[in-house]
C-alpha positions in Angstrom: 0.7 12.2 39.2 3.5 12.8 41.5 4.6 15.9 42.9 7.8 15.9 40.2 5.4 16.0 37.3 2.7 18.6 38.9 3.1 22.1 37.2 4.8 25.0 39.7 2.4 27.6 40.6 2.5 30.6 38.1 4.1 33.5 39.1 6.0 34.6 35.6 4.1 37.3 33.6 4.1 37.6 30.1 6.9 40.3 28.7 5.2 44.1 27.7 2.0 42.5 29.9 2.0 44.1 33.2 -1.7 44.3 34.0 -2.7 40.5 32.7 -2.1 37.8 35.1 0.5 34.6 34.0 0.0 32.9 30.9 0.1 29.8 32.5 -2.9 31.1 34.7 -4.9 31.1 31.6 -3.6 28.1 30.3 -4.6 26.4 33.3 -8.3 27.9 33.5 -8.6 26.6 30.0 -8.4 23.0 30.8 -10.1 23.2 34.1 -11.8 24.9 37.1 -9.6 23.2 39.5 -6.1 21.5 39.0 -2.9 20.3 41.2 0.3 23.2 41.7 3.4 22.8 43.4 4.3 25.3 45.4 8.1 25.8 46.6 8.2 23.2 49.6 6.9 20.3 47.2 3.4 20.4 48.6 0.7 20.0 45.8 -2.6 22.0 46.8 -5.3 22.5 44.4 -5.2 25.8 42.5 -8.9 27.2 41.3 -9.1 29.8 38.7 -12.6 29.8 37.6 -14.9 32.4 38.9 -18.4 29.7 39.7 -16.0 27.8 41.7 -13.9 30.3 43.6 -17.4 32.3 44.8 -18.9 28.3 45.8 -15.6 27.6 47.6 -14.9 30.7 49.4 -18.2 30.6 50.8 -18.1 26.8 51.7 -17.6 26.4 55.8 -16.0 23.2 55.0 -13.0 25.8 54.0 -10.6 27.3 56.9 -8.1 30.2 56.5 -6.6 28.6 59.9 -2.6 28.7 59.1 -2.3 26.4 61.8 -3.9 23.9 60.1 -1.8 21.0 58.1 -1.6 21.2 54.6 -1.7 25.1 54.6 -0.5 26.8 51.3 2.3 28.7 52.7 3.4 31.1 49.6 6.8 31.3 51.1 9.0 29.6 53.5 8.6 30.0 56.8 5.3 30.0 58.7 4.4 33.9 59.2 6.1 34.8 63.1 3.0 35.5 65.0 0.5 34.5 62.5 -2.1 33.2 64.7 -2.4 36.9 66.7 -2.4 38.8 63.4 -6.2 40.4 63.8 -8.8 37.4 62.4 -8.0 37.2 58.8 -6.1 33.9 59.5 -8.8 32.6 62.1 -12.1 30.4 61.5 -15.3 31.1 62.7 -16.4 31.3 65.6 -13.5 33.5 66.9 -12.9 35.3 63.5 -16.5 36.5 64.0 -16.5 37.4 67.4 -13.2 39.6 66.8 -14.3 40.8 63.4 -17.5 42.3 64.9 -15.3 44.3 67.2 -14.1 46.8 64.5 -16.7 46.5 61.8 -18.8 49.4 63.0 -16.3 52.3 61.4 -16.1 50.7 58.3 -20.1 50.6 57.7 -20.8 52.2 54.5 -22.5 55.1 56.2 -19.9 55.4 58.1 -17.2 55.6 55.8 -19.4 57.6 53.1 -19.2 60.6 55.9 -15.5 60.6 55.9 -16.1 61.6 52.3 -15.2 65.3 52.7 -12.0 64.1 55.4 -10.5 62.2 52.3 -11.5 64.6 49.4 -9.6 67.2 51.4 -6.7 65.1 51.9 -6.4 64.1 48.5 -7.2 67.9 47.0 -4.0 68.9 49.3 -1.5 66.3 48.0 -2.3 67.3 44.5 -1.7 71.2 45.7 2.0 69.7 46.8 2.0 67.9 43.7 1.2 71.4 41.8 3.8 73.2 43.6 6.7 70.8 43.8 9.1 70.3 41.5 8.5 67.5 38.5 9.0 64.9 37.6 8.2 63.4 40.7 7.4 59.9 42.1 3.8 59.3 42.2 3.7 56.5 44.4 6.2 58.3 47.1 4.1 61.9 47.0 0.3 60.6 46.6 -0.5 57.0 46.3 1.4 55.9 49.7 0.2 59.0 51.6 -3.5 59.4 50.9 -4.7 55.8 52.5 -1.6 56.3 55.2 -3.2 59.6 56.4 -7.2 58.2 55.8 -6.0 54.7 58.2 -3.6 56.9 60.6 -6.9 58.8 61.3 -9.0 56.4 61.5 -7.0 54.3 63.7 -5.4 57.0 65.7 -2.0 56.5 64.7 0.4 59.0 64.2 1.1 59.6 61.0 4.5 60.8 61.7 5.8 57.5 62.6 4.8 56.6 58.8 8.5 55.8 57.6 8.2 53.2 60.2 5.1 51.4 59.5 5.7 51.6 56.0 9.0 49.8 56.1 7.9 47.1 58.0 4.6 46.7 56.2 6.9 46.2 53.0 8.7 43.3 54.8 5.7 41.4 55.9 4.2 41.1 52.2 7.1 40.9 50.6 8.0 37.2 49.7 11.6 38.1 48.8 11.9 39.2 52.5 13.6 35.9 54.7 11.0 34.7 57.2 12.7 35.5 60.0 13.0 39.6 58.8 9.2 39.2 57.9 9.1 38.1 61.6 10.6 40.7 63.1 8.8 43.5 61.3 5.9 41.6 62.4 7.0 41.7 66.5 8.0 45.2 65.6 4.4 46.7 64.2 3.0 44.6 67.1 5.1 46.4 69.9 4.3 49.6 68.2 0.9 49.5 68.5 0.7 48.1 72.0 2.2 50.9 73.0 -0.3 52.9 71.0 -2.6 51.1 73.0 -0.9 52.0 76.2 -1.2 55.6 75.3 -5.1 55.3 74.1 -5.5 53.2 78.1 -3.9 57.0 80.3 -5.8 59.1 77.2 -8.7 57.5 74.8 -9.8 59.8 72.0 -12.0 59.4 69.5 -10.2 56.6 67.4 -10.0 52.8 66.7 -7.6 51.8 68.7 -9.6 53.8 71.8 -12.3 51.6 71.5 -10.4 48.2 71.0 -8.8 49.4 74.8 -12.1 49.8 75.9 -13.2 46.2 74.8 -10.0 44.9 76.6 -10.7 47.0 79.7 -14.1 45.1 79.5 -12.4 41.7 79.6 -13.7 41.0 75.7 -10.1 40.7 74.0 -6.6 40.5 75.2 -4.3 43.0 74.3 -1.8 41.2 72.6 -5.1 40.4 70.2 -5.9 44.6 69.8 -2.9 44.7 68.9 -3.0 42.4 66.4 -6.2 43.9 64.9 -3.8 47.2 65.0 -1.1 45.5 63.4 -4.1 43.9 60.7 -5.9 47.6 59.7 -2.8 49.9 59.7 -1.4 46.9 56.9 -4.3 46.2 54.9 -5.6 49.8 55.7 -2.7 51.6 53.3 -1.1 48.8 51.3 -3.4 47.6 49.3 -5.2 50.8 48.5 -1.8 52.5 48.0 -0.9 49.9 45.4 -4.4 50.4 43.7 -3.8 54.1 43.5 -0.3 53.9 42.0 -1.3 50.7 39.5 -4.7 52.1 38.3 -3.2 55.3 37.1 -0.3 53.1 35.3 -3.6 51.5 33.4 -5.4 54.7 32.8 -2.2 56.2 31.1 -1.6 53.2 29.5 -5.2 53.0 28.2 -5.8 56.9 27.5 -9.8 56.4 25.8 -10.3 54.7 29.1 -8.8 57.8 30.9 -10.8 60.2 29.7 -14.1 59.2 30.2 -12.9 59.8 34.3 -10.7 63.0 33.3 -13.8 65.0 31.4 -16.8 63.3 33.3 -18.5 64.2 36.4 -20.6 61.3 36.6 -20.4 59.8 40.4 -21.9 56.5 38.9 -19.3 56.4 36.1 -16.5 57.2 38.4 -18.0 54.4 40.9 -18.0 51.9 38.0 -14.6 52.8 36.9 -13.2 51.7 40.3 -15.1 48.1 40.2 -13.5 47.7 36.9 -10.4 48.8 38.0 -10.6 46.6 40.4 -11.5 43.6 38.5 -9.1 44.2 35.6 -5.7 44.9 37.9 -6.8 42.5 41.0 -3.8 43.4 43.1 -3.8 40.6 45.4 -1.8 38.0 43.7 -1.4 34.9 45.9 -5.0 34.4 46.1 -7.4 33.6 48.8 -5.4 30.2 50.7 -7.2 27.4 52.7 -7.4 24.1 53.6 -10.2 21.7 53.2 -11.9 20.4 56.9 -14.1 17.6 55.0 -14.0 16.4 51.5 -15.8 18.4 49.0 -17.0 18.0 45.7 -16.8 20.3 43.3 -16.6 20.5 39.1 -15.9 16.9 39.5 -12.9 16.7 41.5 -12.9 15.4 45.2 -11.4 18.0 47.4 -9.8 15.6 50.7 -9.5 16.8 54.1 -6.5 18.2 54.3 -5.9 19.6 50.9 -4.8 22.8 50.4 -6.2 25.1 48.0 -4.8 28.5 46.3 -8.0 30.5 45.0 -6.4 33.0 42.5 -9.0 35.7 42.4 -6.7 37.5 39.7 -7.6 34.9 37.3 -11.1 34.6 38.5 -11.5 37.9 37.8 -10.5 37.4 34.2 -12.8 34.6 33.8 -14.5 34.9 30.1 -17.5 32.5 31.1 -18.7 35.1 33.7 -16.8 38.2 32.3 -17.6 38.8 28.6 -13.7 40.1 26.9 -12.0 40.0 30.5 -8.6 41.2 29.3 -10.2 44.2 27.7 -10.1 47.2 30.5 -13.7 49.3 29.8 -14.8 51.7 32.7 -18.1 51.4 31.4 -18.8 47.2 32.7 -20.7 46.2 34.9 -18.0 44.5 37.2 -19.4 44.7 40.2 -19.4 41.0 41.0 -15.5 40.9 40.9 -13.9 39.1 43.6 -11.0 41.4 44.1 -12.3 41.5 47.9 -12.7 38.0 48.3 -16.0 36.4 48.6 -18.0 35.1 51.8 -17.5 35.6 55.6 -13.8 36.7 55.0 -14.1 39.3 52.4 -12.1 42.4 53.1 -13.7 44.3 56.0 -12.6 47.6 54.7 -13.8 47.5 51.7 -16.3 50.3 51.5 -13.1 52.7 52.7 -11.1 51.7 50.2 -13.7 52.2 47.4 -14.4 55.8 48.8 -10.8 56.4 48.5 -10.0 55.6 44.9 -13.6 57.0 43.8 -11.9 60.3 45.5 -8.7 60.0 43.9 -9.8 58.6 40.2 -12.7 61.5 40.1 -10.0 64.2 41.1 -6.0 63.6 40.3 -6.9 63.6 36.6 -9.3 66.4 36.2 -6.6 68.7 38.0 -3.9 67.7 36.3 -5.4 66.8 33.0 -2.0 66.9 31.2 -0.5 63.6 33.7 1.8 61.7 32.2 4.8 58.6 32.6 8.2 60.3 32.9 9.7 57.4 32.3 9.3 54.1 29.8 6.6 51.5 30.7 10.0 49.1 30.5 11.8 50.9 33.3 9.1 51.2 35.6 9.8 48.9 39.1 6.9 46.0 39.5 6.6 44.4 42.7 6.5 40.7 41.1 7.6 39.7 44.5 5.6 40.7 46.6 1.4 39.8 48.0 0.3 42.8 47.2 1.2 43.8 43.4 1.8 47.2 42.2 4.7 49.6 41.2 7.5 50.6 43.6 7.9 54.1 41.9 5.5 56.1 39.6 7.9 58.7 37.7 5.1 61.3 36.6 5.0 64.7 35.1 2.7 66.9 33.6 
């Protein structure tokens, strides 16, 4: 099969089907675990869309996340400016360990489960400005964007006033729309912002992230321009992604109103914890799945994977897999969905997971109880989707009550 005749990787989704991945996703999980894509500089990695193999795979060593490394599967053109300093979620083993141990005490489930209080406040005061504003208003703009912003800015000991600025930027880097050398210079631009944040935290530590990361380069462990890059890595993933999950899960709940209301008149904390795995599993917002390249050749489902290969694993389509999930289009709050791979799978799955489940188990178990009347202001048609971005989502959330 030459690269001519190998199928383009599916972006397109169906019309009036916002929440289901491409057809052509399905299509393709039909016939097989693993098949050949071509992506948009003519390369042909393999694409994986079955749930057995993606979990085997991501957790195979013989798998690097390296972007250095030929046969990478870029999802846009232009190799990401800075890439290789951008925190550990693009390094291998041993360094991406070394550097990922550096910040995983905060994010510790006991850790995070204390900030429980922190983030019920901050969520309990947004809907108070929600209450009081005027409506409609823009969901995504007055709650979804600012709750993780102000939980990470915390965390992290980032201002949150300069949030217009990391937000732009952010927007640019996982946008694929964006040219490469824009995405670049958000990049060098987040990265200059937080080494001088790190600059402040060396003349006057507090009680933050970034404090501690100047202490390990004070101790000769890391180089700054790498803190930095772990800055750059947490402040991104730390409000995107959870942001986008805020804004696109209340979209589905609306949209799905039985589903809605076992969160709006419940008060079970199980329930509400299930809810969000589902959630979770069912909107999958990462949408240019987990990318690698093969170090040996592998054998899998009865394909040979050769050194070199790339591989796309689309954990949106893994996540509707009917031979592990029983009616996987079908959004019910009451699975078990717990093994989703949303996060990923194996020694790179998202570090901050356990924040970003505390957050939406805050939000889902309070926006719609105090505001029981929520609703669209505006058509499901007219509603912006970022098909063309990383992280999928809504730009705007017109809601009133």
């Amino acid at each position: 099969m030459t690269s001519d005749t190998v199928p383009a990787f599916p972006m397109a989704r169906a019309a009036g089907c916002p929440f289901d991945p491409p057809p052509e996703l399905h299509r393709l999980q039909d016939e097989a675990p693993l098949s050949r894509v071509r992506l948009w500089d003519g390369s042909t990695p393999w694409l994986v869309t079955r749930y057995a193999e993606q979990r085997s795979l991501l957790a195979d060593p013989r798998l690097s996340a390296d972007v250095t490394r030929p046969g990478y599967p870029f999802p846009a053109p232009g190799r990401p400016t800075g890439a290789q300093k951008l925190g550990f979620i693009l390094m291998d083993d041993p360094e991406h360990a070394r550097l990922r141990r550096m910040v995983t005490a905060p994010f510790a489930i006991k850790r995070v489960e204390a900030l429980r209080p922190a983030v019920q406040k901050i969520v309990d005061d947004l809907i108070d400005d929600l209450l009081a504003g005027p409506k409609p208003v823009d969901l995504v703009e007055a709650f979804a964007l600012p709750v993780p912003s102000l939980v990470i800015c915390a965390l992290l000991g980032v201002p949150y006033a300069d949030h217009d600025l990391f937000q732009g930027h952010s927007r640019n880097l996982i946008s694929r729309s964006v040219p490469a050398d824009q995405r670049g210079a958000s990049f060098r631009a987040l990265h200059d912002y937080l080494d001088r944040l790190l600059a402040q935290k060396t003349a006057d530590p507090g009680d933050d992230l970034l404090s501690q990361l100047v202490t390990r380069v004070q101790a000769g462990e890391l180089e700054r321009s790498d803190a930095a890059g772990i800055g750059v890595l947490l402040l991104v993933a730390g409000h995107e992604t959870t942001a986008n999950m805020i804004a696109l899960g209340t979209l589905a709940l609306l949209e799905h109103p039985d589903q809605l209301a076992l969160l709006r008149d419940g008060d079970d904390p199980k329930l509400v914890a299930g809810a969000v795995e589902e959630l979770l599993r069912y909107l999958n917002i990462t949408h240019t799945g987990r990318r690698r390249v093969a170090l040996d050749d592998i054998e899998i489902a009865g394909v040979t994977i050769r050194a070199g290969d790339g591989l796309i694993l689309a954990n949106d389509i893994g996540n509707r897999d009917p031979g592990t999930f029983t009616d996987p289009g079908t959004l019910d709050l009451t699975r078990d969905a717990r093994r989703h791979v949303a996060f990923g799978f194996g020694v790179h799955q998202c570090l901050g997971q356990p924040l970003a489940r505390l957050e939406l188990q805050v939000v889902y178990s309070t926006l719609y109880r105090r505001i029981p009347t929520l609703r669209r202001a505006a058509a499901l048609a007219d509603i912006p989707f970022k098909h063309d971005g990383a992280v999928y989502g809504v730009y705007e959330l017109p809601v009133t009550w």
